[in-house]
KEKEVEX-403343 format. One record per residue: residue number from 1; residue in three letters; x, y, z of N, C-alpha, C, O in turn. Coordinates in Angstrom, 1 decimal, always signed. Example, Ala and Ser with C-alpha at 12.3 -4.5 7.8 and 13.67 -1.06 7.14 Angstrom:
2
PT,seq,type,n_x,n_y,n_z,ca_x,ca_y,ca_z,c_x,c_y,c_z,o_x,o_y,o_z
PT,1,ALA,+13.2,-5.7,+7.8,+12.3,-4.5,+7.8,+13.2,-3.3,+7.8,+14.2,-3.3,+8.5
PT,2,SER,+12.8,-2.2,+7.1,+13.7,-1.1,+7.1,+12.9,+0.0,+7.9,+13.4,+1.1,+8.0
REM end
This chain:
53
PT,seq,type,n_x,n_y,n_z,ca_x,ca_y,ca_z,c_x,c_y,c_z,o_x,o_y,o_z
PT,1,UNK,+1.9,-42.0,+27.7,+1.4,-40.8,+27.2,+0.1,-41.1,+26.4,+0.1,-41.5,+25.2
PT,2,UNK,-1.2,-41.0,+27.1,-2.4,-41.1,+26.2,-3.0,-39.6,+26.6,-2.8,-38.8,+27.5
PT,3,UNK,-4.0,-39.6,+25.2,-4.9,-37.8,+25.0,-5.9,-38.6,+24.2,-5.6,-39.6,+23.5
PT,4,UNK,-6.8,-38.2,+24.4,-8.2,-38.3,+23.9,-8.2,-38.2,+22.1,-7.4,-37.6,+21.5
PT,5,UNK,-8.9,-38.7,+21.7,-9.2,-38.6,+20.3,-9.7,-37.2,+19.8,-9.7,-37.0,+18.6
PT,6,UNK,-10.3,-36.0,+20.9,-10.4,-35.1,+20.9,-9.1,-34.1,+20.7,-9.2,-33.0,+20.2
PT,7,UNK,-8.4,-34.6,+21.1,-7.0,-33.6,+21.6,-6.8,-33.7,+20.0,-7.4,-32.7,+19.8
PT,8,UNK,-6.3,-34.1,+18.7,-6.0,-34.2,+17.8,-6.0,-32.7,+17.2,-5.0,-32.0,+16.7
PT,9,UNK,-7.1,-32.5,+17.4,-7.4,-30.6,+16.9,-6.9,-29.7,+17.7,-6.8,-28.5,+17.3
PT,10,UNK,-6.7,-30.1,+19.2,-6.3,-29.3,+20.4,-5.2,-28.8,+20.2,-4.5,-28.6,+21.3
PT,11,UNK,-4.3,-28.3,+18.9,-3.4,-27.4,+18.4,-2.1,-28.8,+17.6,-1.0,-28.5,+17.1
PT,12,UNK,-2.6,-30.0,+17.7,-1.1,-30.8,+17.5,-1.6,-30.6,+16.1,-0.6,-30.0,+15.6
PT,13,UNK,-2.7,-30.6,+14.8,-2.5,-30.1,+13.6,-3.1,-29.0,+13.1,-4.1,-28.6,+13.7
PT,14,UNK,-2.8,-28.5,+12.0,-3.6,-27.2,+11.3,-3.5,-27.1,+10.0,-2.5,-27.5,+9.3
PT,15,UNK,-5.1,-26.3,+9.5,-5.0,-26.6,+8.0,-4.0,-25.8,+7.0,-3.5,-24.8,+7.3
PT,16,UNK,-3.9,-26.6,+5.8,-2.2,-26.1,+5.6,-2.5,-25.3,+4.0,-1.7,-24.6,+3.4
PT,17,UNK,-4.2,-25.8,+3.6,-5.0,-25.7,+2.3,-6.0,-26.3,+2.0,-6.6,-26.9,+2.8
PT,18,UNK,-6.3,-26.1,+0.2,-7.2,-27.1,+0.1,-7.0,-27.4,-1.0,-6.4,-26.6,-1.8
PT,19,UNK,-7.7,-28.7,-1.5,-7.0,-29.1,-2.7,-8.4,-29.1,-3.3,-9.4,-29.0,-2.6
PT,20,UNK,-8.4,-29.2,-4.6,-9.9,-30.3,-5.9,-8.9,-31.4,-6.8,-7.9,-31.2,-7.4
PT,21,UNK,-9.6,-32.4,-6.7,-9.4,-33.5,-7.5,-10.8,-34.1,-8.4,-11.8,-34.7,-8.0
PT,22,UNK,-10.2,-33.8,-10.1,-11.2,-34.6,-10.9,-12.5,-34.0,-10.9,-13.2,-34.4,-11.9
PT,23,UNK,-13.1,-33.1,-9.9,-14.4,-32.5,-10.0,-14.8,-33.0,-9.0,-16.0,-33.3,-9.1
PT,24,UNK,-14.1,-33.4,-7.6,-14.3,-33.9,-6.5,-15.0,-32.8,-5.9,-15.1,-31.8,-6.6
PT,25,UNK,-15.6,-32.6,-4.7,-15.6,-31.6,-3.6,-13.9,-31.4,-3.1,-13.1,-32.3,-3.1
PT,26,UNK,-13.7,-29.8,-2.7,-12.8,-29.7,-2.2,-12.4,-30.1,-1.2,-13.2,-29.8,-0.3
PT,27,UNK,-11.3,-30.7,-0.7,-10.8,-30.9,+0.7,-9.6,-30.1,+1.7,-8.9,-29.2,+1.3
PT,28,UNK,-9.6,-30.6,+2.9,-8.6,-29.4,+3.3,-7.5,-30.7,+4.0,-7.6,-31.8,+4.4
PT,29,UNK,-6.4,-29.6,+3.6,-5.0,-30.4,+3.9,-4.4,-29.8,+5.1,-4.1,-28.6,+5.3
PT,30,UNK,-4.2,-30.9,+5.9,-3.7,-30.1,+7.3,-2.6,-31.3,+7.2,-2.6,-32.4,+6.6
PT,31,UNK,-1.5,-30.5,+8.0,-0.2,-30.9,+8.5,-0.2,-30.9,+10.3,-1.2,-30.6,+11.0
PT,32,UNK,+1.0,-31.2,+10.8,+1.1,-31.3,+12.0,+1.7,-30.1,+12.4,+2.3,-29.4,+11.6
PT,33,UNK,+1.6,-29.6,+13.5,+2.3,-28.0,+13.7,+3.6,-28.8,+14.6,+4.0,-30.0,+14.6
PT,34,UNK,+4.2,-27.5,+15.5,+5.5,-28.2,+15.9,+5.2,-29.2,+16.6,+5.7,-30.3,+16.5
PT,35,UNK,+3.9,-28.6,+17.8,+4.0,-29.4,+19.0,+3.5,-30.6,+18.5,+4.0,-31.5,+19.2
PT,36,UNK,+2.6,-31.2,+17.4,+1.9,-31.9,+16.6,+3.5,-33.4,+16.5,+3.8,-34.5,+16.9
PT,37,UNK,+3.7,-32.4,+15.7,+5.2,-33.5,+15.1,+5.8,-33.8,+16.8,+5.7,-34.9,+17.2
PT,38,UNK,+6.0,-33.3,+17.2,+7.0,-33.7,+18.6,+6.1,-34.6,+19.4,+6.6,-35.7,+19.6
PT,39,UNK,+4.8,-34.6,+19.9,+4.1,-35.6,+20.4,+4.0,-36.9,+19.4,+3.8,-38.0,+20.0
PT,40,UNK,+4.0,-36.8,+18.1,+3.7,-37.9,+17.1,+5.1,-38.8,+17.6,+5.0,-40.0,+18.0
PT,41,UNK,+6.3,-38.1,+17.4,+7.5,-38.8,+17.1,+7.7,-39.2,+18.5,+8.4,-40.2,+18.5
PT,42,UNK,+7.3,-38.5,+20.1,+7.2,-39.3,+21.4,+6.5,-40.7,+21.5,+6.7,-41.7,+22.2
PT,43,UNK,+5.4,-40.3,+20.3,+4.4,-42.0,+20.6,+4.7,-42.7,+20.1,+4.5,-43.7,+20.7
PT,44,UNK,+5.3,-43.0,+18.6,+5.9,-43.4,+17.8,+7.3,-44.4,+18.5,+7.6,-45.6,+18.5
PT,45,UNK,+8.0,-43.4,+19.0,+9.7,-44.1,+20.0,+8.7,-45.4,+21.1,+8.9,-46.6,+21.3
PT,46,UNK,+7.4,-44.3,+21.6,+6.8,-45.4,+22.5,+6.3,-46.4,+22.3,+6.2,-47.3,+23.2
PT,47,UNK,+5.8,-46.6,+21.1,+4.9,-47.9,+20.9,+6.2,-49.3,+20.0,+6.1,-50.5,+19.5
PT,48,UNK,+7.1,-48.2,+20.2,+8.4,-49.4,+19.1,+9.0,-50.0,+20.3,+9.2,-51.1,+20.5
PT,49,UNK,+9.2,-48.8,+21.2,+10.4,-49.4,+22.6,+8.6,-50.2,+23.8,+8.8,-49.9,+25.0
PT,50,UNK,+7.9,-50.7,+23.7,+7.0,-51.4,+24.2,+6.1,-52.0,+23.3,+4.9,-51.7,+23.5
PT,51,UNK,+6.4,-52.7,+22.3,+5.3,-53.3,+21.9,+4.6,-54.7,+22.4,+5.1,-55.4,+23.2
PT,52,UNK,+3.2,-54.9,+21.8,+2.5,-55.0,+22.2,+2.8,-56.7,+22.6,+3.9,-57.1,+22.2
PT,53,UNK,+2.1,-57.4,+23.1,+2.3,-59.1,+23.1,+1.3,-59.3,+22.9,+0.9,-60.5,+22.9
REM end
């Protein structure tokens, strides 16, 4: 299972808010949506059940 570094935004996460820290610029907090979490936790099983040599 590979997707481009593009695909990331291609719906697997979305912004969730935004935070300020200390007088920082604000930033935005994104989470994973469903399909987001379900592809993470497919790649995750895959890279433990074939690791690398």
């Amino acid at each position: 299972m590979r997707h481009g570094a593009g695909s990331a935004r291609g719906g697997w996460i979305e912004a969730d808010g935004t935070e300020r820290v200390s007088g920082r610029p604000a930033r935005t907090v994104c989470r994973h949506t469903r399909e987001g979490q379900q592809y993470f936790t497919e790649w995750l099983d895959e890279i433990v059940r074939e690791p690398s040599r």
